[in-house]
Residue, then its C-alpha position, 0 to 999 in steps of 0.5 A: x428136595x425133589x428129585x425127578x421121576x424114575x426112568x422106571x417109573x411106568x406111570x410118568x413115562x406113560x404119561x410123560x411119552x402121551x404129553x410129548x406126543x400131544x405137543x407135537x401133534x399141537x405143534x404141527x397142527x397149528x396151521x388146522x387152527x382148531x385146539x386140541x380139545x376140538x381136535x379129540x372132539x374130531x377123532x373121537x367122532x370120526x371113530x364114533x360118528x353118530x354118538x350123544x354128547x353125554x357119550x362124547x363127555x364121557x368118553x373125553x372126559x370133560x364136562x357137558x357144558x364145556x363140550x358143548x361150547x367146543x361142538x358149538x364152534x365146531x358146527x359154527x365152522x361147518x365141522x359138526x352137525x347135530x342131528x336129532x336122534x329118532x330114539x329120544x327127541x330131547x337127544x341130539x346125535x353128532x356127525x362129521x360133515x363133508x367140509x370136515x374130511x380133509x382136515x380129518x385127513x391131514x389130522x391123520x397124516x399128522x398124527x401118523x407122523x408124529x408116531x413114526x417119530x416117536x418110534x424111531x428106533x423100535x422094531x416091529x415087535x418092539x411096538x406091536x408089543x408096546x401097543x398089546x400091552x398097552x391096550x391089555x392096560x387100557x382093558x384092565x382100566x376099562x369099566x373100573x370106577x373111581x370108587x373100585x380103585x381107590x376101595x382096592x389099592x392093596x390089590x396093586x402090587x408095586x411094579x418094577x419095569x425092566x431096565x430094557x425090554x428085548 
């Protein structure tokens, strides 16, 4: 019999909070009528403008042949351009356009809301120290291969997370 994940279990409540939130950023984003994978494609340039697609594939963790396809339509729409890169003329360097920014715009305003929603309730020190942690994990991870974790599992104690975090 199968029983549900644990409120304690960190690992499905981080994912599970990650999904909520990706679904009602899709929800309210409906009317951009870009996908999801084109929008991180968007963040992720508007934080990185001027980056390889090898670098963007790897960063959102997807396929070259398949971000491709997505700054394919992206510049079809007049979102992206690719720009040859002066260093290896093989390479090709992604950049916003001007026609993108309001829609790079709302996509904050959405993305702002839908975070207030989902902290509701927590107080200031509450979330700055939800987000140190957080980004304290997201360290840990940084720059760990597969191969790292999966050769050093006895290294991770099980974690109990507290019933209510204060």
């Amino acid at each position: 019999m199968n029983t549900p994940p644990s409120e304690n279990d960190l690992g499905f409540l981080i994912n599970d909070v990650a999904r909520l939130i990706r679904r009602a950023f899709d929800q309210r984003a409906q009317s951009c009528q870009l996908t999801r994978a084109q929008w991180q494609v968007l963040a992720y340039l508007f934080h990185n403008e001027g980056s390889n697609q090898a670098s963007v594939a790897d960063a959102l963790d997807v396929e070259p042949i398949t971000l491709s396809r997505h700054i394919d339509r992206l510049e079809a729409l007049g979102y992206v351009a690719r720009v040859p890169d002066p260093a290896d003329r093989r390479a090709r360097r992604l950049h916003l356009t001007e026609k993108v920014r309001p829609l790079l715009d709302q996509m904050k305003i959405i993305g702002s809301n839908v975070m207030a929603e989902a902290l509701e309730g927590a107080s200031a020190s509450e979330t700055e120290l939800m987000a140190k942690l957080l980004g304290r994990m997201r360290s840990n991870m940084t720059g760990r291969g597969f191969e790292t974790l999966v050769a050093e599992p006895a290294k991770s104690p099980a974690i109990k997370v507290p019933q209510k975090v204060v």
